[in-house]
C-alpha positions as CSV (number, residue, x, y, z in Angstrom):
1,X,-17.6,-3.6,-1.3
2,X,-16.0,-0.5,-1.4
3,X,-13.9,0.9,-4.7
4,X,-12.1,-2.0,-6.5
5,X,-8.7,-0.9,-8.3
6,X,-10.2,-1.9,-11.7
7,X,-12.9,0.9,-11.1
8,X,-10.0,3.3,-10.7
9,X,-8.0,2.4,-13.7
10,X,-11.1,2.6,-16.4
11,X,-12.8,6.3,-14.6
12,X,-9.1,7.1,-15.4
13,X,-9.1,5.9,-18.9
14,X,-12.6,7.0,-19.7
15,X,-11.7,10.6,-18.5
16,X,-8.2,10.1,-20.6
17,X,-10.1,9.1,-23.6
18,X,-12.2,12.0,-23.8
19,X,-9.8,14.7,-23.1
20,X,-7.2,16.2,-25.1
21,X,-4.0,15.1,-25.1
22,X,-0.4,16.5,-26.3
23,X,0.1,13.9,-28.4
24,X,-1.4,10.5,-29.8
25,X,-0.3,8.2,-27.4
26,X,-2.0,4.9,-26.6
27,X,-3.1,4.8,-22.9
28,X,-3.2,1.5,-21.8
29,X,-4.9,-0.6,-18.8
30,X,-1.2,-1.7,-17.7
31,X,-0.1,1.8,-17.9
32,X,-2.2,3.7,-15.9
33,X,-2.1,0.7,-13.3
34,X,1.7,1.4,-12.9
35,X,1.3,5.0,-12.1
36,X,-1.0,3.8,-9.7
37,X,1.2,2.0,-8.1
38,X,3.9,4.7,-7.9
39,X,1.4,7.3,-6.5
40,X,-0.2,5.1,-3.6
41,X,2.9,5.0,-1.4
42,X,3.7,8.9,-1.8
43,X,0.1,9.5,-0.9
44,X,0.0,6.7,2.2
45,X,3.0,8.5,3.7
46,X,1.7,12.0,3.2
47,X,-1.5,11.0,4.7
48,X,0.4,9.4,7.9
49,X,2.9,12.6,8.2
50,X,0.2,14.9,8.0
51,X,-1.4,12.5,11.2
52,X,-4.1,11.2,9.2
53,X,-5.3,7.8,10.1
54,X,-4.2,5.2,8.1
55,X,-7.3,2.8,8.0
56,X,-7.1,-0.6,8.1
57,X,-7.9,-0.9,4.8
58,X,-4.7,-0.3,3.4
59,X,-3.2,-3.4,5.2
60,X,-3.0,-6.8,3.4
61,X,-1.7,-9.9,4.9
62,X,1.0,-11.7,3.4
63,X,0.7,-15.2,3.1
64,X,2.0,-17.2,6.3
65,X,5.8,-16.6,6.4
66,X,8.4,-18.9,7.5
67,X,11.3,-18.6,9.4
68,X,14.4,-19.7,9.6
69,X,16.6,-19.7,12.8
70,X,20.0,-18.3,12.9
71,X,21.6,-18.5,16.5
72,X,18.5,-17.1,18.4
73,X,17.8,-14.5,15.9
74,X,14.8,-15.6,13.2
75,X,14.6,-14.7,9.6
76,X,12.7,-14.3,6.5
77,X,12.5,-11.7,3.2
78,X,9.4,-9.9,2.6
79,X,7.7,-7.9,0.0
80,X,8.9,-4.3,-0.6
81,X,6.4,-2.3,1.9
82,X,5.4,1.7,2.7
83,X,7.6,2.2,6.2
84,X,5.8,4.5,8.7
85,X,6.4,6.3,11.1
86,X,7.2,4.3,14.5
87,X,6.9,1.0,12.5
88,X,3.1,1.8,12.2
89,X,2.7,0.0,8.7
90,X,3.6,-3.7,9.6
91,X,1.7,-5.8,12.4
92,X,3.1,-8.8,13.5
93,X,1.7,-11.4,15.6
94,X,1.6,-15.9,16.1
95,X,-0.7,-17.8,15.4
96,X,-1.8,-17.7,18.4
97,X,-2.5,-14.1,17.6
98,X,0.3,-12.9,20.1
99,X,2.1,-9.4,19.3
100,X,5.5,-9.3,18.2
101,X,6.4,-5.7,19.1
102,X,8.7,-4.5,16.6
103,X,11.4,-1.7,17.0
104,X,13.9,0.3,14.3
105,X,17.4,-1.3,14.4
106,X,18.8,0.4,17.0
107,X,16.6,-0.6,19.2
108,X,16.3,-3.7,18.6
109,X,20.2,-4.2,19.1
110,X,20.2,-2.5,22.3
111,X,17.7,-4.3,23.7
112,X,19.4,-7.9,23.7
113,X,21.5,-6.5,26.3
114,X,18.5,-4.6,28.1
115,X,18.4,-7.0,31.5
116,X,14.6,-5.5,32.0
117,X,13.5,-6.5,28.4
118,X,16.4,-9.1,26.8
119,X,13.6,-12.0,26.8
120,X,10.8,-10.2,25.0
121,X,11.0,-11.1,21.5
122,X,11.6,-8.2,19.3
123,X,11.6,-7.7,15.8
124,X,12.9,-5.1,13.2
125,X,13.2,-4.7,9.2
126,X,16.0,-4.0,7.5
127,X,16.3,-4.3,3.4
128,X,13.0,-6.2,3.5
129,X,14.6,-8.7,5.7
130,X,12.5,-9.6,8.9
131,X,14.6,-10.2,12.0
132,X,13.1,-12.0,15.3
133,X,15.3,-12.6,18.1
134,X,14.6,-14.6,21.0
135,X,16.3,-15.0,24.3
136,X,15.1,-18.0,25.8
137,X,11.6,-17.6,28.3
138,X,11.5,-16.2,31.7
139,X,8.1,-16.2,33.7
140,X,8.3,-12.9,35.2
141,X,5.4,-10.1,34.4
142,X,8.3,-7.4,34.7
143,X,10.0,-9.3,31.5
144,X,6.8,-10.0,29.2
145,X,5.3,-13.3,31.2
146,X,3.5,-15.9,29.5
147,X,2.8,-13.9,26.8
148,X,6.5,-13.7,25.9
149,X,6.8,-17.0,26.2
150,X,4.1,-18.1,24.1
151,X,5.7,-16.1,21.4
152,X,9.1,-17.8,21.6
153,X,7.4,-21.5,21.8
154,X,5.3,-20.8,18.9
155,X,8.2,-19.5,16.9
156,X,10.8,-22.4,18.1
157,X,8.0,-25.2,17.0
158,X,8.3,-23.8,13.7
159,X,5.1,-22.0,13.3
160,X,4.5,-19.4,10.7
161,X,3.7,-16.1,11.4
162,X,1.2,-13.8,10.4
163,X,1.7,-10.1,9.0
164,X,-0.5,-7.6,7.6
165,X,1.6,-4.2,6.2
166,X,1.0,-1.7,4.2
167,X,2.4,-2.8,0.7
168,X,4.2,-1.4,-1.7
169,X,3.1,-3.2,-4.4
170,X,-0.7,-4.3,-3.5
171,X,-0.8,-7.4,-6.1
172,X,2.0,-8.8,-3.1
173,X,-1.3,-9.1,-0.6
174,X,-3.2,-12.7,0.0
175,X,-5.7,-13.3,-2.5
176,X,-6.0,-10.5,-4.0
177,X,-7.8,-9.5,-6.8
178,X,-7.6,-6.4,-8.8
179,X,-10.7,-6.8,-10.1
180,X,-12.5,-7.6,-6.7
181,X,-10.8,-6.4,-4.1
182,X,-10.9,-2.8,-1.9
183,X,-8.4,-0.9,-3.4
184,X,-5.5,-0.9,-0.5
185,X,-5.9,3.3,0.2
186,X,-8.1,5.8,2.3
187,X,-11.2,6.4,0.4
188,X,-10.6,10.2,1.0
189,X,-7.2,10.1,-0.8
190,X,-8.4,8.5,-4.0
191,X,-9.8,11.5,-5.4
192,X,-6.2,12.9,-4.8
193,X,-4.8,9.9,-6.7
194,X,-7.0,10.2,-9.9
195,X,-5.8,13.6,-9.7
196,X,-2.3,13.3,-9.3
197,X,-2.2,10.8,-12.3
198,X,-4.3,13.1,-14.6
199,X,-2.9,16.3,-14.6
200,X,0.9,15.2,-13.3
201,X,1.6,12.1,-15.6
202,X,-0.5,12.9,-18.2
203,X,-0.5,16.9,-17.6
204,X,-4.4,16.8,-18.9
205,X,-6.4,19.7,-18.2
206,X,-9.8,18.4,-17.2
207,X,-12.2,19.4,-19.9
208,X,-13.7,17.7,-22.8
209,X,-13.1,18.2,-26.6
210,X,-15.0,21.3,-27.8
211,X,-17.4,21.4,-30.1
212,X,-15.8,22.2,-33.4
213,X,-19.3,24.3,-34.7
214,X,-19.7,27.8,-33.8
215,X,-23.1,28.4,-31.5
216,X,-24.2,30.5,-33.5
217,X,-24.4,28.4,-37.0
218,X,-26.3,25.1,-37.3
219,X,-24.9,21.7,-35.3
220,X,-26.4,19.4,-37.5
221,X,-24.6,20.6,-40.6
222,X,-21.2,20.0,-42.1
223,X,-19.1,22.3,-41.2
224,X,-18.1,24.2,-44.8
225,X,-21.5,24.1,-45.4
226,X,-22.5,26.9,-42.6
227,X,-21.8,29.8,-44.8
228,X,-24.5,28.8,-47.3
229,X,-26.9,28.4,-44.5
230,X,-26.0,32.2,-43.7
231,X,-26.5,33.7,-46.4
């Protein structure tokens, strides 16, 4: 299993604990899991713009969604999730495990009028709101064939879907478990993460306490009782 979020949060608080601090604040578990969750999607979307792969462990699936038809055009909210570049973050597919490709709004308006492409089913996101729209079924290859149509039969008989995206908020995935689960980022960019939260949010130079006694005097002694020893 790789590195669980919990792991994260108590290195964090372990290497909080024994530095020094500006102040005497109380670090907490909920705390430092918050920062967490403001720093993953900054770091996701530098990763991708910088053409990093984003492995698949930072997808999650959502549980099955539902949808509910709206004159040819098929609905539901999601989770807040980390938008990518060419809609790389959100997969979309029937149970059936059949694509739905899915385009920025534009697009997606344009094409119900395309006559090459108006049957494929299509999909965007806008406000967290998932949009489907379906055109009825043609059997032609040129216009998606019986893959297209498998996609708007599954859909009219009321199926759920299946998505897995890159969250926003992880706790939003199925099942998961902060405790148990693979922490939803690259393994290269948590380093980068600990870091961020360390010396940005906490502006903590990375160093221990320093030993209050001198070298030079005796470590097992008080303190003001060196200068007796040195005489």
């Amino acid at each position: 299993m790789g590195t669980t979020e919990e792991s994260i949060v108590y290195q964090l608080l372990n290497t909080i604990r024994a530095a020094e601090l500006n102040n005497d604040e109380v670090v907490t578990e909920r705390r430092v899991r918050s920062l967490m969750r403001i720093q993953r999607p900054s770091l996701i979307s530098k990763f991708s713009n910088k053409g990093e792969t984003i492995q698949d462990v930072c997808f999650q699936r959502l549980d099955d969604i539902q949808l509910t038809d709206n004159n040819n055009e098929y609905i539901a909210e999601l989770p807040a999730l980390v938008y990518l570049p060419n809609n790389f973050g959100v997969r979309i597919t029937t149970k059936e495990f059949a694509n739905i490709t899915l385009v920025n709004n534009e697009d997606y308006e344009l094409s119900k009028r395309n006559p090459i492409n108006k049957h494929k089913p299509k999909a965007t996101i806008i406000d967290q709101v998932l949009k489907i729209y379906l055109n009825g079924t043609n059997p032609s290859n040129l216009d998606g064939g019986s893959r297209a149509n498998q996609v708007n039969q599954s859909i009219i008989a009321n199926k759920a879907i299946q998505i897995s995206a890159v969250l926003d908020n992880p706790e939003n995935g199925l099942n998961y478990d902060w405790t148990k689960t693979e922490y939803p980022l690259n393994p290269e960019a948590i380093s980068e993460l600990k870091n961020n939260i360390l010396r940005r949010d906490f502006q903590l130079v990375l160093q221990t306490k320093s030993d209050q006694v001198p070298n030079s005097k005796n470590d097992t002694l008080r303190y003001h009782d060196q200068d007796d020893v040195q005489r």
